[in-house]
GUKOL-500685 format. One line per 10 residues: number of its first residue (from 1); their letters; for each residue y, z, x of N, C-alpha, C. Coordinates in Angstrom, 1 decimal, padded with zeros to 4 digits. Example, Ala and Ser with C-alpha at 12.3 -4.5 7.8 and 13.67 -1.06 7.14 Angstrom:
# residues 2
1> as> -005.7 007.8 013.2 -004.5 007.8 012.3 -003.3 007.8 013.2  -002.2 007.1 012.8 -001.1 007.1 013.7 000.0 007.9 012.9
# end
This chain:
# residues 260
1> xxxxxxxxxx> -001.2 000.0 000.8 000.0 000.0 000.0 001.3 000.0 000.9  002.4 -000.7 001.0 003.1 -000.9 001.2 004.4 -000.4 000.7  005.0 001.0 000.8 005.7 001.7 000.4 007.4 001.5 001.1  008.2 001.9 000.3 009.7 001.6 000.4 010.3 002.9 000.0  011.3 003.0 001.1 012.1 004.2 001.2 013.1 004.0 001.6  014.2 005.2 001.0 015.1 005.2 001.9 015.5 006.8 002.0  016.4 007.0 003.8 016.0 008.2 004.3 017.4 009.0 003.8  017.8 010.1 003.4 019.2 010.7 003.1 018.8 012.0 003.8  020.0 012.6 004.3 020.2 013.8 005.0 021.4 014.7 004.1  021.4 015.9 004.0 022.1 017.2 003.3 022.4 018.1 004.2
11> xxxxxxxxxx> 023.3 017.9 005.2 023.9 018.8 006.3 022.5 019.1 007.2  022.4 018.1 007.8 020.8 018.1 008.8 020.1 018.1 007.9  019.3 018.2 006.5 018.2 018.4 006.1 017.9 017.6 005.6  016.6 016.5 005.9 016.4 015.1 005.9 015.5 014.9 004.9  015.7 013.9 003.8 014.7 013.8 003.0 014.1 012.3 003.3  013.1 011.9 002.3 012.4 010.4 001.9 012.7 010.6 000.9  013.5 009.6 000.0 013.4 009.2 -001.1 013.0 007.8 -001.6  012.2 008.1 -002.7 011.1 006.8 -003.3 011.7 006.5 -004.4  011.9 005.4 -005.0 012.2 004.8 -006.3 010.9 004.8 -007.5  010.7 005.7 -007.8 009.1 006.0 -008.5 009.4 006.1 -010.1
21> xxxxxxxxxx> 011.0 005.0 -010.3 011.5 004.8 -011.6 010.1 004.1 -012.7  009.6 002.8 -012.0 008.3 002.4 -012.6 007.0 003.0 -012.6  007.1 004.3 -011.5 005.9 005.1 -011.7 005.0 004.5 -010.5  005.5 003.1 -009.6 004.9 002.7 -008.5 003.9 003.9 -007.5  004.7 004.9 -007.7 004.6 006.2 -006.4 003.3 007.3 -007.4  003.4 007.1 -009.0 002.9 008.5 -009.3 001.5 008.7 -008.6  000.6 008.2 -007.9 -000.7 008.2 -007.5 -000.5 008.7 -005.8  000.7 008.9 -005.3 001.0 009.2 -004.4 000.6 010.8 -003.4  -000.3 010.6 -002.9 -001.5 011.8 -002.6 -000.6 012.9 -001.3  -001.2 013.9 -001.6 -000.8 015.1 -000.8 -000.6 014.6 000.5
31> xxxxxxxxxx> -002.0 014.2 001.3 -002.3 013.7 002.6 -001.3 012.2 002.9  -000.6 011.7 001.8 000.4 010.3 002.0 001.9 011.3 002.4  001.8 012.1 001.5 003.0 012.6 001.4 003.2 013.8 002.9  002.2 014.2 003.5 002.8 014.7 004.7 002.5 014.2 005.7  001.8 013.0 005.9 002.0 011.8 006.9 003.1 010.9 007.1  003.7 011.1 005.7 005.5 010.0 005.6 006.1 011.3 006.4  006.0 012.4 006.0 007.4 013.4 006.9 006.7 013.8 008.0  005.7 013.6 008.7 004.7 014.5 010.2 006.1 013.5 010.9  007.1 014.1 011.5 008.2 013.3 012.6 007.4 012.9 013.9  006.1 012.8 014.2 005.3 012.3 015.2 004.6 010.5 014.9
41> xxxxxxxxxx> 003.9 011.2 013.8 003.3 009.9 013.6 003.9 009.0 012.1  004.8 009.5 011.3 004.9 009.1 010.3 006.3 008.9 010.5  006.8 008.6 009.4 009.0 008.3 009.7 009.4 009.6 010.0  008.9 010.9 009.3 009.5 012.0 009.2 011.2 012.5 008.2  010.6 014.4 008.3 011.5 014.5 007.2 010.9 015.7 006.5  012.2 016.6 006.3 011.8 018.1 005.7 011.0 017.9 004.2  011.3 016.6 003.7 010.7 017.4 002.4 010.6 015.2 001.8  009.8 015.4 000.9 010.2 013.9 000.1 010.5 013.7 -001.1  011.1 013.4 -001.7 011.6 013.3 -003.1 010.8 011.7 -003.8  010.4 011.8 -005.0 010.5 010.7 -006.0 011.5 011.1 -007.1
51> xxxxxxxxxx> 012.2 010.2 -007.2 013.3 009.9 -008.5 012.1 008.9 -009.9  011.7 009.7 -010.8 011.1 009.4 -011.9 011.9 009.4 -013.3  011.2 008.5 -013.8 011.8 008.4 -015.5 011.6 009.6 -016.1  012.4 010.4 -016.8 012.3 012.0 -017.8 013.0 011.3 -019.2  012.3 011.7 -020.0 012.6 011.4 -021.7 013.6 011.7 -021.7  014.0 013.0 -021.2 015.6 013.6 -022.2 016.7 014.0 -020.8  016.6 013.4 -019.8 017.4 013.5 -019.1 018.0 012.0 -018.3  018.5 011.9 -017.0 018.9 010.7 -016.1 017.3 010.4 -015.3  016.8 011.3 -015.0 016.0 011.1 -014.4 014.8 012.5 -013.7  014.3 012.6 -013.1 013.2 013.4 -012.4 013.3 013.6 -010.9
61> xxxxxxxxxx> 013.5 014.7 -010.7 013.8 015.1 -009.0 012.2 015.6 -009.0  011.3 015.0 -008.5 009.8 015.0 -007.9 009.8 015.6 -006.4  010.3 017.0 -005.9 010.0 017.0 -004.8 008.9 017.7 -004.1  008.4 017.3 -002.8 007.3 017.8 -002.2 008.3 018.2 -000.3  007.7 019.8 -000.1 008.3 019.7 001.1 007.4 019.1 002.5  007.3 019.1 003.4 006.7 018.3 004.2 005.2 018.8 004.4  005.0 020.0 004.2 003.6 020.3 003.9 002.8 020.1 002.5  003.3 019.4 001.7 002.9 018.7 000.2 003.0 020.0 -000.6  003.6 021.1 -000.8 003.9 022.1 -001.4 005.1 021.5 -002.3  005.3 022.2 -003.7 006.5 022.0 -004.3 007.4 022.8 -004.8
71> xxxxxxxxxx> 008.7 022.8 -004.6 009.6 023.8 -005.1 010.9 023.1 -005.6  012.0 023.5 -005.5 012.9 023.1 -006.1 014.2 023.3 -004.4  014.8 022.1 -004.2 015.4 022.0 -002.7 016.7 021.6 -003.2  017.9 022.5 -003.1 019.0 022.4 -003.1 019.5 020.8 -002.3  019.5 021.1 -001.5 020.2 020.0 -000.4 019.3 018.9 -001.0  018.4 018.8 -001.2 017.1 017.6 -001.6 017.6 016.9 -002.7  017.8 017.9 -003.8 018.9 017.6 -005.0 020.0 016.9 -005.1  020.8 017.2 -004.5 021.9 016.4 -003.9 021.6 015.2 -003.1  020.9 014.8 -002.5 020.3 013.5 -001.7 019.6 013.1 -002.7  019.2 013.3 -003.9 018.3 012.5 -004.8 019.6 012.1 -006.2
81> xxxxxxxxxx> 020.8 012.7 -005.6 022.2 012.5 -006.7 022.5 011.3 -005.9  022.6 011.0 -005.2 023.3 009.9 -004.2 022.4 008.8 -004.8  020.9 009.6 -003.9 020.3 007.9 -004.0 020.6 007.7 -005.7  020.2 007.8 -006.7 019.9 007.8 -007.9 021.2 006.7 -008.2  022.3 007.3 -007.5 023.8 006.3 -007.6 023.4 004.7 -007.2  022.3 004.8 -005.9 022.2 004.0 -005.5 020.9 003.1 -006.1  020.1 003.6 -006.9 019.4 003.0 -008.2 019.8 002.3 -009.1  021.5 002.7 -009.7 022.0 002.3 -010.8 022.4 002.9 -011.5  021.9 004.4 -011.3 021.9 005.2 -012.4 023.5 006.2 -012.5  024.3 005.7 -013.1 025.7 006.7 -013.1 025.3 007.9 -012.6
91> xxxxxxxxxx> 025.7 008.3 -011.6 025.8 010.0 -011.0 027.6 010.4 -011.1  028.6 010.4 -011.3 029.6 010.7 -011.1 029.6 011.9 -012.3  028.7 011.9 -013.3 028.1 013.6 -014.1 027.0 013.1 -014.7  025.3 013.6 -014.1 024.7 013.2 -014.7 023.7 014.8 -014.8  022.9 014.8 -015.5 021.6 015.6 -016.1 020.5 015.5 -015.7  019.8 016.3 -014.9 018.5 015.5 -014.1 017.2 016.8 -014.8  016.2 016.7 -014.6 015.1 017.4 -014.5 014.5 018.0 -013.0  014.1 019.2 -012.5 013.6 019.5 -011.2 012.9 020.3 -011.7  011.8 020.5 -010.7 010.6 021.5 -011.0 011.1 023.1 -011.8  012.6 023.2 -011.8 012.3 024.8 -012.2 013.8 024.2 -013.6
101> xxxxxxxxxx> 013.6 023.4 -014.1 014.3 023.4 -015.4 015.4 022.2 -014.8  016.6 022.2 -016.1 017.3 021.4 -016.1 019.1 021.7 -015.2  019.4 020.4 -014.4 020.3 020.4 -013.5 021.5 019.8 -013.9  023.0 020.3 -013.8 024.1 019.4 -013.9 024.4 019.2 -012.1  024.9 017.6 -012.4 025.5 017.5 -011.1 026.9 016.3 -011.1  027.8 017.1 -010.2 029.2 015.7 -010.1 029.7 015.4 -008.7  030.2 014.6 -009.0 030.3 013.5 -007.5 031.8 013.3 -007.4  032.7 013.8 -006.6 033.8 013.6 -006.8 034.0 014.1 -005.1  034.9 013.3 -004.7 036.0 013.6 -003.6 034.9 013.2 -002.1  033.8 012.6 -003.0 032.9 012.3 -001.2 031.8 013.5 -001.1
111> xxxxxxxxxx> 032.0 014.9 -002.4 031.3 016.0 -002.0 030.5 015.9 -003.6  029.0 016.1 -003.6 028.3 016.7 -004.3 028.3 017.8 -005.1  028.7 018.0 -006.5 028.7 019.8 -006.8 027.6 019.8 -007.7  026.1 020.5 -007.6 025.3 020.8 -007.7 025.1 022.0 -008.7  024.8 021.6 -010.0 025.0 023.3 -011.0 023.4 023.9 -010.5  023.3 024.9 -010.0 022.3 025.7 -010.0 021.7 026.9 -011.3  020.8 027.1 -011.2 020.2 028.0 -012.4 020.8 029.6 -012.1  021.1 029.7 -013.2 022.0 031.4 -013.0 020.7 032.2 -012.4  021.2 033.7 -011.8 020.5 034.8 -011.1 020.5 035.3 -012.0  019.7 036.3 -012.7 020.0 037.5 -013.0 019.2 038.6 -012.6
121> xxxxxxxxxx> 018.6 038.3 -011.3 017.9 039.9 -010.2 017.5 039.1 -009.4  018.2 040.9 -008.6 017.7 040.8 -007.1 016.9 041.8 -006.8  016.6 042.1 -005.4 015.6 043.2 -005.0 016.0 043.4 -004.0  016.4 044.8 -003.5 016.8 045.4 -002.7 015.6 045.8 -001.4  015.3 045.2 -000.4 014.9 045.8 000.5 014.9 046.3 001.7  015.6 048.0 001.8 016.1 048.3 003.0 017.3 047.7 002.6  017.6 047.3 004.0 019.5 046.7 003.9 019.1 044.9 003.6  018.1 044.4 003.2 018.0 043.1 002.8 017.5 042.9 001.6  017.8 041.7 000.9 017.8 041.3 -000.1 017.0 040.3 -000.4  016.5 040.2 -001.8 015.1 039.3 -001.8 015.9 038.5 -003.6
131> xxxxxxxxxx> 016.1 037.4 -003.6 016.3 036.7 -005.1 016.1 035.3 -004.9  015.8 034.8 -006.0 015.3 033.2 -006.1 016.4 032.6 -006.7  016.4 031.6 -006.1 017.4 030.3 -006.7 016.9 029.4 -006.8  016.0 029.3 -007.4 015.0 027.7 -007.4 013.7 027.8 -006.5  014.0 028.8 -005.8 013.1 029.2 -004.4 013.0 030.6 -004.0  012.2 031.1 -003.6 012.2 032.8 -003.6 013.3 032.4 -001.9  013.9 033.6 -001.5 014.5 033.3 -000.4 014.8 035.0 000.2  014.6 035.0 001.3 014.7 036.3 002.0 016.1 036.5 002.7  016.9 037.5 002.4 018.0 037.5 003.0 018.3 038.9 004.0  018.6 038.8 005.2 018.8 039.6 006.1 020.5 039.5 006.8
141> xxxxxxxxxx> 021.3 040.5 007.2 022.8 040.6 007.3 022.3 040.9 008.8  023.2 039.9 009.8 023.0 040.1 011.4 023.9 039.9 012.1  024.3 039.9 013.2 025.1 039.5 014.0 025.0 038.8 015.4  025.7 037.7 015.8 025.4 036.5 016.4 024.1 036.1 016.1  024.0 035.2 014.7 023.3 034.4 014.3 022.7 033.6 015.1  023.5 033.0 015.6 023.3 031.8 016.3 022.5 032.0 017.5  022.2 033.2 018.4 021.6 033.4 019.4 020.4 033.8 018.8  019.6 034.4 017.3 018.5 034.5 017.1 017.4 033.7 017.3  016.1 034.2 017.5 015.1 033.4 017.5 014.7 033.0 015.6  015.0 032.2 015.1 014.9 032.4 013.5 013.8 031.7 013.7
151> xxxxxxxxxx> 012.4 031.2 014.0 011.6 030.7 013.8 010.1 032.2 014.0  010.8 032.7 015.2 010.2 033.9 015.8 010.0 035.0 014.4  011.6 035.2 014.2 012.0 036.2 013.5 011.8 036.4 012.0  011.8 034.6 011.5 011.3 034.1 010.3 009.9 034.5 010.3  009.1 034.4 010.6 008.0 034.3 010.6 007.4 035.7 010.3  007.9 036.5 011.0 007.3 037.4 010.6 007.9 037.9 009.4  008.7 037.5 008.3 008.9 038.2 007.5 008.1 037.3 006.4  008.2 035.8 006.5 007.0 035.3 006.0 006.0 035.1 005.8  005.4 035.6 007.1 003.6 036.2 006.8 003.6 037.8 007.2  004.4 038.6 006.7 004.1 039.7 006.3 003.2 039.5 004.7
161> xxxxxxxxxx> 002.6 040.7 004.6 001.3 040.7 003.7 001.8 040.4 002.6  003.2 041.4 002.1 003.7 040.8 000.8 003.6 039.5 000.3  004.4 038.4 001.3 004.8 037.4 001.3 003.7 035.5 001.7  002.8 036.6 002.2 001.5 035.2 003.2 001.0 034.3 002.5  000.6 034.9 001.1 000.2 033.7 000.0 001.0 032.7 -000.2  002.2 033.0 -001.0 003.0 032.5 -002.0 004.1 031.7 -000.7  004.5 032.6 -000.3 005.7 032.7 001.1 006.4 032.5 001.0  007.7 032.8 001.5 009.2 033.3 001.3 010.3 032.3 002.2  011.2 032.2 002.2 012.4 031.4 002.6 012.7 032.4 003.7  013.3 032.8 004.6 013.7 033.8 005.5 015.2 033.2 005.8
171> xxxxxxxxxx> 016.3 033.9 005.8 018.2 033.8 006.0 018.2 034.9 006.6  019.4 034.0 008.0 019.8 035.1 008.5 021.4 034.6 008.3  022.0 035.7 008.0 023.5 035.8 007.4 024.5 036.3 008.7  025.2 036.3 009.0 026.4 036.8 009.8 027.9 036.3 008.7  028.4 037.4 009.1 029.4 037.5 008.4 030.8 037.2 009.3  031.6 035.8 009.4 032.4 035.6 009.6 034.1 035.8 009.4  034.5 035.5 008.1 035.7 036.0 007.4 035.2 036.6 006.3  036.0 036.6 005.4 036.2 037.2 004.2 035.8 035.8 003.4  034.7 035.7 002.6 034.3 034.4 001.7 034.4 033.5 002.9  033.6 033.9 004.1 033.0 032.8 005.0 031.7 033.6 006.1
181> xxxxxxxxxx> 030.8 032.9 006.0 029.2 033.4 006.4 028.7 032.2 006.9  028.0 032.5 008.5 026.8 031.9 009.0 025.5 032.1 008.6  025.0 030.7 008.0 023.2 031.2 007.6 022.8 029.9 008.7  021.3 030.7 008.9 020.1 030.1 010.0 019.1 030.2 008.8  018.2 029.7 008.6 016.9 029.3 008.1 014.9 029.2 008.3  015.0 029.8 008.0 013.0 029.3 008.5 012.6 029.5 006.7  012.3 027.9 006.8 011.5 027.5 005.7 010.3 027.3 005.4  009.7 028.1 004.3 008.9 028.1 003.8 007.9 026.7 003.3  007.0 026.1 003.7 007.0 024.7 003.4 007.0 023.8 004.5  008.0 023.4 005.1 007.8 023.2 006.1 007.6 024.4 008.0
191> xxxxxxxxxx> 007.5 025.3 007.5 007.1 026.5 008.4 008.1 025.9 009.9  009.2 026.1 009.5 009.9 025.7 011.2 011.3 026.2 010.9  012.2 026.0 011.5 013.8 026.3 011.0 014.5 024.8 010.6  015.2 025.1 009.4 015.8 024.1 009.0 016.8 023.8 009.7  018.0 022.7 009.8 019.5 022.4 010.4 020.3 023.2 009.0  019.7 023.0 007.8 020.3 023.8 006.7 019.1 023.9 005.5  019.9 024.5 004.1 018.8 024.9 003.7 020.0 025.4 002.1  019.7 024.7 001.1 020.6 024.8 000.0 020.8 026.0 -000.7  019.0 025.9 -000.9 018.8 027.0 -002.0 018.9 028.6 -001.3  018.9 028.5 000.0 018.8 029.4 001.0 020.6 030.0 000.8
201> xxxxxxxxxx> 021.4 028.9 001.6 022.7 029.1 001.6 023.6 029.4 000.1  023.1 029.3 -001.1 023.2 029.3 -002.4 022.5 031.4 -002.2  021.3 031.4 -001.8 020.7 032.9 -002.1 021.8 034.0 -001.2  022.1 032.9 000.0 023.1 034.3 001.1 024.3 034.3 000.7  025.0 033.4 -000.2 026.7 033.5 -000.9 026.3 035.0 -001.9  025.4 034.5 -002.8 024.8 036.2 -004.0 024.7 037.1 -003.2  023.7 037.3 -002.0 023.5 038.4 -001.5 024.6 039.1 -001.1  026.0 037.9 -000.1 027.3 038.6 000.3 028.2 038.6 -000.5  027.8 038.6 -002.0 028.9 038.8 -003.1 028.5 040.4 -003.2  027.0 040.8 -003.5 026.6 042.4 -003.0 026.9 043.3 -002.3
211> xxxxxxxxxx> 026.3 042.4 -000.8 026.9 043.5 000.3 028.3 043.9 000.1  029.2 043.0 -000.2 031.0 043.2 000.2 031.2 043.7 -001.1  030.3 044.2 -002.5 030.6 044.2 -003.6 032.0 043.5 -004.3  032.1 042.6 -004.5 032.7 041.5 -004.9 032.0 041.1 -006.5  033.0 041.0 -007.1 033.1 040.3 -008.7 034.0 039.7 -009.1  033.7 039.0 -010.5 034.2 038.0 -010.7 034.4 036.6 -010.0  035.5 035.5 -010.0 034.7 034.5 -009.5 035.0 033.9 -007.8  034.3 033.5 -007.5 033.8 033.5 -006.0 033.6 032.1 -005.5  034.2 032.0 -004.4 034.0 030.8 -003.1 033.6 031.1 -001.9  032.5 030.7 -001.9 031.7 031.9 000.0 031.7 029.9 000.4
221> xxxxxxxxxx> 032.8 030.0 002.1 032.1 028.5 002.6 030.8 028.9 003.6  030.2 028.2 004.1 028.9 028.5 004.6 028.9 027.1 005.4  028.7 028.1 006.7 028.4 027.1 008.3 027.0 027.3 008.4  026.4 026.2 008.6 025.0 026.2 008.9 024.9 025.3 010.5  023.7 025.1 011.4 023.9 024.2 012.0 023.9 022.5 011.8  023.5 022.5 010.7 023.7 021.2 010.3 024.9 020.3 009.3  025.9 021.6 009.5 027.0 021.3 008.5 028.0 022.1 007.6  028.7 021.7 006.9 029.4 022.6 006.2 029.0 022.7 004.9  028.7 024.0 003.7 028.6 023.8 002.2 029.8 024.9 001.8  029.5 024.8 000.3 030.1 026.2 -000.3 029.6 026.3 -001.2
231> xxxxxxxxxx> 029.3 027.2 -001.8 028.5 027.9 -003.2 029.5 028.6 -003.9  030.0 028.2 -005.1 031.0 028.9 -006.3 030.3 029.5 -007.0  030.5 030.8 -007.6 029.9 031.4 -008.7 030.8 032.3 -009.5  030.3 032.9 -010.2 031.0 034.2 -011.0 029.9 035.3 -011.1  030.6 036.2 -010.5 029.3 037.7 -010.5 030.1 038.7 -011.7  029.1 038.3 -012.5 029.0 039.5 -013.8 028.6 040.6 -013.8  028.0 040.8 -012.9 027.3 042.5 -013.0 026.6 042.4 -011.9  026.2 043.9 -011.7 025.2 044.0 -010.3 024.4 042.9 -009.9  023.7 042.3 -010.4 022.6 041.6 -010.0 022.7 040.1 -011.3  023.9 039.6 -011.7 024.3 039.0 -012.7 025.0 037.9 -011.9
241> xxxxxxxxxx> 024.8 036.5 -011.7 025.5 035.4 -010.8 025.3 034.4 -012.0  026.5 033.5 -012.4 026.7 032.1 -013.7 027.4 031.5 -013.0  027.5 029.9 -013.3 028.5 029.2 -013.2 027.8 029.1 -011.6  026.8 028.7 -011.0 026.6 028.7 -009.6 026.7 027.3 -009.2  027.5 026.8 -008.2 027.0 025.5 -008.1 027.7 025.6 -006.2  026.3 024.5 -006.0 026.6 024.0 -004.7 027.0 023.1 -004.5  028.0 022.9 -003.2 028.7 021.8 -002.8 028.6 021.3 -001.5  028.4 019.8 -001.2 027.9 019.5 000.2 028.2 018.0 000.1  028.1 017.4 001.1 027.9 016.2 001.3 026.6 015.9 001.1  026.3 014.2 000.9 024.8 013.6 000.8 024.8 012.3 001.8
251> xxxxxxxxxx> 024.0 011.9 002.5 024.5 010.8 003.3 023.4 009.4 003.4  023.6 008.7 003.3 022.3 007.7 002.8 022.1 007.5 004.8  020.7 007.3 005.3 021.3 007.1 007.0 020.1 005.5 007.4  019.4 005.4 006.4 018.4 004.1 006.3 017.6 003.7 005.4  017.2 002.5 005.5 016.4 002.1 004.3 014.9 001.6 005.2  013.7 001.6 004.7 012.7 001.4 005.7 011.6 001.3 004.1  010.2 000.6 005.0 009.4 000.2 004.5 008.1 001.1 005.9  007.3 001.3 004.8 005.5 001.6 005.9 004.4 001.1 005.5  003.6 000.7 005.7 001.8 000.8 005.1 001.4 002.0 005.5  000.8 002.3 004.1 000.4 003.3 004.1 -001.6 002.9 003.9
# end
């Protein structure tokens, strides 16, 4: 089979996206799908996306991360708004389907804004914080990020016993200004450190609306190594986050064909 792609990146985080509008792709096997992203022998790439037909929406964000596991990938989301533009399909405010319910998204100024599914709990552990945004995600508060081992460091909070089955997102946070934070990444799925990480940088804005106890509504920007985002929200109560949306760039970087 002779498959067609094209590759988009979300502040370093690289996807495949497939035009699987006719359903070309739905037979598309676990062992296809982490041979397209293995960056040795295949094109490579954190995660793959199919864009499919959905009855009551624009379309179907189908994602798989590079180990053929599935979750719901902020940054992935947004690179499947672009291509989708680039399908035909109006994105400047469209309605999509993703594994954990229904998405708004708008396209304006060159930047992506991404409506995320509201919080309402978190879990306190020790001085770190555990809540899902589409993705369970681990959040830890540190200082000089950037010098961490986060693949080392990740790891062990990912295959702690809690977490080994199912397994967890791991953030490391530093706190820069006031509504400005460094996050580093080890992703679950693809088991390595991300350049960035949506749902992750989406979980560490909630977390440091907590720590700093902050309410009402909110602009956290967020430096990753792969780029710049921001995550808006409105914190209603303790553990209460609406109105969440992320913001980033999406970047189309090739179009390519493989036998598979």
């Amino acid at each position: 089979m002779k498959l067609s792609f094209s590759k988009y990146q979300g502040t370093g985080n690289d996807f495949l996206l497939l035009d699987n509008l006719s359903g070309q792709y739905d037979k598309l096997g676990l062992e296809q799908v982490r041979f397209l992203c293995d960056r040795k022998f295949g094109v490579g790439a954190d995660g793959l996306i199919k864009i499919s037909k959905d009855g009551s929406t624009a379309f179907e964000v189908d994602y798989y991360n590079s180990d053929g596991s599935k979750s719901f990938c902020g940054n992935g989301a947004r690179c499947a708004v672009a291509f989708a533009a680039k399908l035909g399909i109006p994105a400047e405010k469209v309605v999509f389907t993703a594994i954990d319910g229904l998405h708004e998204a708008e396209t304006k100024d060159g930047l992506i804004y991404l409506k995320m599914g509201n919080v309402h709990e978190t879990h306190i552990k020790g001085a770190d914080f555990v809540l899902d945004t589409g993705s369970p995600h681990y959040i830890r508060f540190v200082e000089n990020s950037l010098d961490l081992d986060v693949v080392h460091e990740g790891r062990k909070v990912r295959y702690a016993p809690e977490y080994q089955e199912e397994g967890i997102n791991v953030n490391f946070v530093e706190i820069l200004l006031q509504n400005e934070i460094e996050v580093t990444t080890y992703e679950r799925g693809v088991e390595d450190e991300t350049l960035s990480c949506g749902t992750g940088v989406t979980a560490a804005a909630l977390a440091y609306a907590q720590q700093e106890n902050l309410f009402g509504k909110q602009n956290v920007k967020i430096h990753t190594k792969g780029g710049k985002l921001q995550v808006s929200f409105e914190r209603t109560g303790d553990s209460d986050f609406v109105d969440i949306y992320l913001i980033g760039p999406a970047q189309h970087v090739f179009d390519g064909e493989i036998q598979l």
